[in-house]
Every structure is written in structure tokens, then in C-alpha cells.
TORPA-4810 file (N, C-alpha, C, O; in nm, 3 decimals):
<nodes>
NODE_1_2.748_9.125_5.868_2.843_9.233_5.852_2.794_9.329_5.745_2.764_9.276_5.638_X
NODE_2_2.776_9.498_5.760_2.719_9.562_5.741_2.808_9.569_5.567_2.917_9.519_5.591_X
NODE_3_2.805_9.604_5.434_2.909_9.611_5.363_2.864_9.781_5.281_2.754_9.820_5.243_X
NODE_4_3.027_9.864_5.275_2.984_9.972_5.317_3.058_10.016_5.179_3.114_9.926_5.116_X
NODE_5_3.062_10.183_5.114_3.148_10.213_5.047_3.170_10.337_5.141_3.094_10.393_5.219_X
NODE_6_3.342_10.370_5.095_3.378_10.477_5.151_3.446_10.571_5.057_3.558_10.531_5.026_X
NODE_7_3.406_10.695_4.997_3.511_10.791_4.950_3.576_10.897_4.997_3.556_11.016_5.020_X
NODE_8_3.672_10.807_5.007_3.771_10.910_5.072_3.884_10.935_5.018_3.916_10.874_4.916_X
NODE_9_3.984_11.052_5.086_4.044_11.054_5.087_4.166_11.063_5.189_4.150_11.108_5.302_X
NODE_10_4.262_11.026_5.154_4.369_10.994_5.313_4.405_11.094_5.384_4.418_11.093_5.506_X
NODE_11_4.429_11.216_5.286_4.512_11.324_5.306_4.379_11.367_5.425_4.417_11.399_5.537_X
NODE_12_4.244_11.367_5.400_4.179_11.444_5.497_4.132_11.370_5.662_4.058_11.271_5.664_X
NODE_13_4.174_11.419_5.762_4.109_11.371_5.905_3.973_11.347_5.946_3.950_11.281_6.048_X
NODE_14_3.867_11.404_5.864_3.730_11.338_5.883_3.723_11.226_5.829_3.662_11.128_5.872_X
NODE_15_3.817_11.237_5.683_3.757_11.093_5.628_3.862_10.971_5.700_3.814_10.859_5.716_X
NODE_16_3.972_10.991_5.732_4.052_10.915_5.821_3.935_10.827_5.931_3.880_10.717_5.935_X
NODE_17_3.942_10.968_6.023_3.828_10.965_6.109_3.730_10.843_6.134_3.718_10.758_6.221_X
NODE_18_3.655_10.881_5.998_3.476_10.805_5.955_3.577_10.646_5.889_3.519_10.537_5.890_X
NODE_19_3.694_10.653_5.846_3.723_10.520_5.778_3.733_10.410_5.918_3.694_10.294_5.916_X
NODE_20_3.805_10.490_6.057_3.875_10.403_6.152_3.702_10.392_6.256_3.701_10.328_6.361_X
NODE_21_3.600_10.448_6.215_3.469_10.435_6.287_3.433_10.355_6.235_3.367_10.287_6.314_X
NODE_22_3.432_10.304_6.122_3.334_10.211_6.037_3.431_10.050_6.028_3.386_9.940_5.995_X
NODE_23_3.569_10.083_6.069_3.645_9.955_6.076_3.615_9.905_6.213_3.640_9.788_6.241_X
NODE_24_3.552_10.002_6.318_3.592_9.989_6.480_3.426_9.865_6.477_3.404_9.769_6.551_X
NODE_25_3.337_9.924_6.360_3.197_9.887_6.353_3.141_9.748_6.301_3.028_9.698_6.296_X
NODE_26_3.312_9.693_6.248_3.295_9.620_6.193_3.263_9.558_6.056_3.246_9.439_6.028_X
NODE_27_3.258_9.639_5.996_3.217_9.675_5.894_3.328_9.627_5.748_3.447_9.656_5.735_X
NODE_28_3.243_9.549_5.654_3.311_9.499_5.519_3.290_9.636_5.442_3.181_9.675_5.399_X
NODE_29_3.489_9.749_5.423_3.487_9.830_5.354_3.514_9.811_5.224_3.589_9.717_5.199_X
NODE_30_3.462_9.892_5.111_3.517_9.951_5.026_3.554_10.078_5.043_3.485_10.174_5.078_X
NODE_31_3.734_10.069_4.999_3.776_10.258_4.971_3.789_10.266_4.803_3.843_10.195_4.718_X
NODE_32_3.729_10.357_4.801_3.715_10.473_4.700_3.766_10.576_4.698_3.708_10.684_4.717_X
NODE_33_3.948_10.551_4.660_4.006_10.687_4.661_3.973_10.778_4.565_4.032_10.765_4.457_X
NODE_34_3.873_10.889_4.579_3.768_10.956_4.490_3.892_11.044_4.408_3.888_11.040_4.285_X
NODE_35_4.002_11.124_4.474_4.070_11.192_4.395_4.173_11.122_4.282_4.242_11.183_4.200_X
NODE_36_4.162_10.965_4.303_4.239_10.859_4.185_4.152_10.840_4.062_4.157_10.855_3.940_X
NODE_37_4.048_10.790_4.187_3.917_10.730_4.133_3.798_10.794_4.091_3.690_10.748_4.127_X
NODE_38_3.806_10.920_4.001_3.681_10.964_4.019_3.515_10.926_3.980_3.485_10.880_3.870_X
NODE_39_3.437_10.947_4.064_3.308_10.883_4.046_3.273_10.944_3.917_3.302_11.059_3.883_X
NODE_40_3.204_10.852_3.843_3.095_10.919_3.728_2.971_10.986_3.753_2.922_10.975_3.865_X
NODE_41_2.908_11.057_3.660_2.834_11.130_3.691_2.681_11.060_3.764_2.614_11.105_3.857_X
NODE_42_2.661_10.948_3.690_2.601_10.882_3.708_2.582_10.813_3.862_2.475_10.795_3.919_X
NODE_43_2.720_10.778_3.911_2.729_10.777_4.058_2.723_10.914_4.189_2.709_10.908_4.311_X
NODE_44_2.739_11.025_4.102_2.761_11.123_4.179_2.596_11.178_4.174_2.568_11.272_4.249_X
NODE_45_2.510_11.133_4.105_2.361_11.150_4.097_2.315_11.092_4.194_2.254_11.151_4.283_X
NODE_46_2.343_10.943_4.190_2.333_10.845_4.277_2.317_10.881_4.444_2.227_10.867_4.528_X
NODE_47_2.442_10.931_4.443_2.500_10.995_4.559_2.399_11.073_4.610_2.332_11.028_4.703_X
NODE_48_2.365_11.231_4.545_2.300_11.320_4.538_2.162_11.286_4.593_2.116_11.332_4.698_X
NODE_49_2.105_11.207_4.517_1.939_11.121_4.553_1.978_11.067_4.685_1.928_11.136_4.774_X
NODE_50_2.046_10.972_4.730_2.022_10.860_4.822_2.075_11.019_4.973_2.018_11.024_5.081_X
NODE_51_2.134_11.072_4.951_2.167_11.214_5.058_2.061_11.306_5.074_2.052_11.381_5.172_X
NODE_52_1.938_11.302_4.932_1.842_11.422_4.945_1.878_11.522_4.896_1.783_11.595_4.865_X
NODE_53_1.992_11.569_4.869_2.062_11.708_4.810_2.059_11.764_4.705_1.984_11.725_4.615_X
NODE_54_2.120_11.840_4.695_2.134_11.918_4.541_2.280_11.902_4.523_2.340_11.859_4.622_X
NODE_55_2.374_11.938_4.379_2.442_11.909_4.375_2.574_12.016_4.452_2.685_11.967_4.476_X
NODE_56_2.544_12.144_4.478_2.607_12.227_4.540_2.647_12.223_4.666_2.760_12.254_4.704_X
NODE_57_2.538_12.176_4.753_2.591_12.058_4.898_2.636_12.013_4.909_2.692_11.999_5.018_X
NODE_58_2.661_11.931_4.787_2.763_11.800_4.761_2.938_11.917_4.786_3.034_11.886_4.858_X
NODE_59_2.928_12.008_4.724_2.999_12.078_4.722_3.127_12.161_4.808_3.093_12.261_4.871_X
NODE_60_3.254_12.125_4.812_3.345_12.220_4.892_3.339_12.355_4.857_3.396_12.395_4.755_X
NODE_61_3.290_12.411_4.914_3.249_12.572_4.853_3.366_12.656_4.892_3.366_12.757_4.822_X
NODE_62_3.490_12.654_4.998_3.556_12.705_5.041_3.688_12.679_4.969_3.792_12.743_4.988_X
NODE_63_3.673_12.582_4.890_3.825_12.574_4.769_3.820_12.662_4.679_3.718_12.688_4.615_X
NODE_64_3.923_12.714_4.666_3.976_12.812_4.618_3.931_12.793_4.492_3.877_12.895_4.448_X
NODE_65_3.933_12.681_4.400_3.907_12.619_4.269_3.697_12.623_4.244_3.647_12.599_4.134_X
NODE_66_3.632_12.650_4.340_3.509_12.667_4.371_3.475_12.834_4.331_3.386_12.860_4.250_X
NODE_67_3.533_12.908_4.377_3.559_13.064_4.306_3.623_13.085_4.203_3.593_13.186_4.139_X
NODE_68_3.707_13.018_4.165_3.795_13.095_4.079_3.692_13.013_3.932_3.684_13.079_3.828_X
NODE_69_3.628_12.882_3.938_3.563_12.859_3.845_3.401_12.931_3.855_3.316_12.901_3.771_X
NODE_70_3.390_12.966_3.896_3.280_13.091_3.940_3.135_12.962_3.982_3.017_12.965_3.950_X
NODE_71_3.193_12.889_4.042_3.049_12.788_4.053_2.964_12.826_4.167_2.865_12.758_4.192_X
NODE_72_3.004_12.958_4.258_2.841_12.982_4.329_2.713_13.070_4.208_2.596_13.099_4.232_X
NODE_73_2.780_13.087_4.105_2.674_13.105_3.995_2.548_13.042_4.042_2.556_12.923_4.071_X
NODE_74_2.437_13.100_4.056_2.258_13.042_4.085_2.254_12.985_3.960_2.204_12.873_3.962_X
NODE_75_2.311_13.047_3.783_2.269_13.020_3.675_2.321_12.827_3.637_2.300_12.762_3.535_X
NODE_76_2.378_12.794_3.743_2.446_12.689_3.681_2.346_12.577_3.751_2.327_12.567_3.872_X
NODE_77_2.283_12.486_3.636_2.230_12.381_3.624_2.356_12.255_3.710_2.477_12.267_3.731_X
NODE_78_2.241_12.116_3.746_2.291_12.034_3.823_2.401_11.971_3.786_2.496_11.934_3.854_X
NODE_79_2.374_11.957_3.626_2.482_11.918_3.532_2.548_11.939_3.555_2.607_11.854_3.622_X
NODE_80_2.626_12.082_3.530_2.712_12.192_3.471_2.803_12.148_3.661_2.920_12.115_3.684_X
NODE_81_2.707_12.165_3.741_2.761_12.105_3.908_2.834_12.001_3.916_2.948_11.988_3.959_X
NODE_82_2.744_11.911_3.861_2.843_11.727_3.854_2.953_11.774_3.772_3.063_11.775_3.828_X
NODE_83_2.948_11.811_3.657_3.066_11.821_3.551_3.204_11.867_3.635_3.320_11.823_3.636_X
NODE_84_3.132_11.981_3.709_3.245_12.071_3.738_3.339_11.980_3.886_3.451_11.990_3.936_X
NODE_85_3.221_11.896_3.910_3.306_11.774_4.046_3.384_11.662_3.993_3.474_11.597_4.046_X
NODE_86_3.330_11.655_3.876_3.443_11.532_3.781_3.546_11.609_3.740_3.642_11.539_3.771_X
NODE_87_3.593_11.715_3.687_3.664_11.790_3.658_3.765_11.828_3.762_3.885_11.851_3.746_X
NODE_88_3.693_11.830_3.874_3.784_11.896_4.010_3.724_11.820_4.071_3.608_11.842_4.104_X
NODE_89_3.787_11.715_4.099_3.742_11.616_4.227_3.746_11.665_4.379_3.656_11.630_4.456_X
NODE_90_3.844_11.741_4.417_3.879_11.828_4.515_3.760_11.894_4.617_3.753_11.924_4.736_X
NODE_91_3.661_11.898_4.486_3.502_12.022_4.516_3.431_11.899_4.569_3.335_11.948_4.628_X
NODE_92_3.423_11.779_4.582_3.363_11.686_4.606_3.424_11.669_4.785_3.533_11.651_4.840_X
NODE_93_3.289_11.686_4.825_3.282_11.723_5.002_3.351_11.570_5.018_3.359_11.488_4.926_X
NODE_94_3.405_11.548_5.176_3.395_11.445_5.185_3.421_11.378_5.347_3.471_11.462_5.423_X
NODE_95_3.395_11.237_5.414_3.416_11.136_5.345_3.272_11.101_5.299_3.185_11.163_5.361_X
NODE_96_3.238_11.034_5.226_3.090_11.008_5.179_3.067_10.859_5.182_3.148_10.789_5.122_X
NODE_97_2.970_10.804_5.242_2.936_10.654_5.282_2.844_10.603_5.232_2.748_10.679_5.220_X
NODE_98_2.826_10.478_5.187_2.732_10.430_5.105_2.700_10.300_5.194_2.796_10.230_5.223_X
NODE_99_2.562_10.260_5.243_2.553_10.132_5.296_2.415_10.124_5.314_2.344_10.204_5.374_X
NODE_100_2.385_10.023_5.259_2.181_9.982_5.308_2.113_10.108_5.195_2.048_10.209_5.222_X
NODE_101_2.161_10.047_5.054_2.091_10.150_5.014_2.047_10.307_5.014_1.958_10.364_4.950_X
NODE_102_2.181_10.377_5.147_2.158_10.484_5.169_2.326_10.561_5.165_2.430_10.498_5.148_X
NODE_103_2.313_10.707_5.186_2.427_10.775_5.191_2.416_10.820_5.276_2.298_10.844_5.298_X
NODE_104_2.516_10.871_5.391_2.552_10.926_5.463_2.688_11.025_5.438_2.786_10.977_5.382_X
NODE_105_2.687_11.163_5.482_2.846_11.211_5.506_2.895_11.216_5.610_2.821_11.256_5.700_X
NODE_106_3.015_11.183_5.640_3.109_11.179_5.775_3.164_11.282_5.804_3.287_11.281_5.813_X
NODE_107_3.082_11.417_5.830_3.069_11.504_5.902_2.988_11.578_5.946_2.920_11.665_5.892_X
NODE_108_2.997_11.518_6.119_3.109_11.486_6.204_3.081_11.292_6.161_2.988_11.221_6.123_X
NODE_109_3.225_11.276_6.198_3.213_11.086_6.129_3.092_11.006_6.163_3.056_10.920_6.083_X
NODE_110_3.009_11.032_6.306_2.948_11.001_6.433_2.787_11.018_6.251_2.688_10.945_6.261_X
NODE_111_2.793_11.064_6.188_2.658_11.099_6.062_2.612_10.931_6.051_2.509_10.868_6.072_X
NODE_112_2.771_10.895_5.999_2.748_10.759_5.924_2.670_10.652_6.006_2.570_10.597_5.959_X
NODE_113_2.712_10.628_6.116_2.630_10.550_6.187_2.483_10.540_6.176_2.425_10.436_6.208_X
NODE_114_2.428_10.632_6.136_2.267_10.632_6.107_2.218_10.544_5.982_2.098_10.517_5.973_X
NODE_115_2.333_10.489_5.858_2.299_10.432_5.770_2.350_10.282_5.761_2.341_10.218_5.656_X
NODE_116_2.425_10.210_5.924_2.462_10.137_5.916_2.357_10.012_5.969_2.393_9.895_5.965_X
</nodes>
């Protein structure tokens, strides 16, 4: 049995979605309600590496809280990125899957399967 992490959140239908794909898969979950629970920076690096990304990908760019803190700034370092996702958990894309040493995002949910 594959053993997986999941951050999600309930309120959203992808991560609903990717939670009821990975239960259908069999799969020993962990949930990580990320907006209770927020990841440290240290995990959200984590994250970042095992996805390939930068930290702005990681990123909900379409929240309102994404402009109004002016974070499509080019000037802003990766840091200043993580900081601003611990701060506003919200900006943190999601659902995000952790399993076999790798990350996947669950969108469309059908992603995760590649890391199971």
C-alpha cells in the first residue's frame, strides 16, 4: 500500500477530487489541512524541489491577496515567495501530493497518479 501525503483543503473540488482518487487507489492517506496546518518553509522547499519548480508556480496567482501584496514583483527572491505562502496560506496552489519520494499536483487529480 502506496503511503501518500495530501494537502488539502476541503473547501476546494480538485483537492476533494484528488483525495476520493487516491482513497479509490488504495492508498494509506495523510491529510494535511494546509490552511490549519501550515507547512514550514522548510517543507514548502521540499515541496518546490521534489515538483521541479520555482516558488511562484507553487503559487495561486489569481487571489486577490496575490496582487494586493504585490507578489508578481520579478524583484522578489524565493524566500520573500515561501514567506509570503506561510503568511497567506490561501496563495499555496493546491491539492499537492507527496508519495515515493516525489510530488505531484492534483491538477487535473488524474497528475497524481504518476507518483504513485
Amino acid at each position: 500500500m502506496t503511503q501518500v501525503t495530501i494537502y488539502h483543503n476541503p473547501r476546494c473540488s480538485k483537492s476533494r477530487e484528488t483525495l476520493a482518487l487516491l482513497e479509490q487507489q488504495g492508498c494509506e492517506i495523510t491529510i494535511v489541512e494546509y490552511l490549519k496546518n501550515v507547512p514550514s518553509a522548510n517543507d514548502i522547499r521540499d515541496i518546490l524541489a521534489k515538483l521541479n519548480i520555482d516558488a511562484r508556480e507553487l503559487m495561486r496567482t489569481k487571489e486577490e491577496e496575490y496582487q494586493a501584496q504585490g507578489l508578481a514583483s520579478p524583484a522578489l527572491t524565493q524566500t520573500q515567495l515561501i514567506a509570503a505562502m506561510i503568511a497567506t496560506p490561501k496563495l499555496i496552489e493546491r491539492p499537492i501530493v507527496l508519495a515515493n519520494q516525489r510530488a505531484a499536483l492534483g491538477r487535473p487529480p488524474e497528475n497524481v497518479l504518476t507518483i504513485l
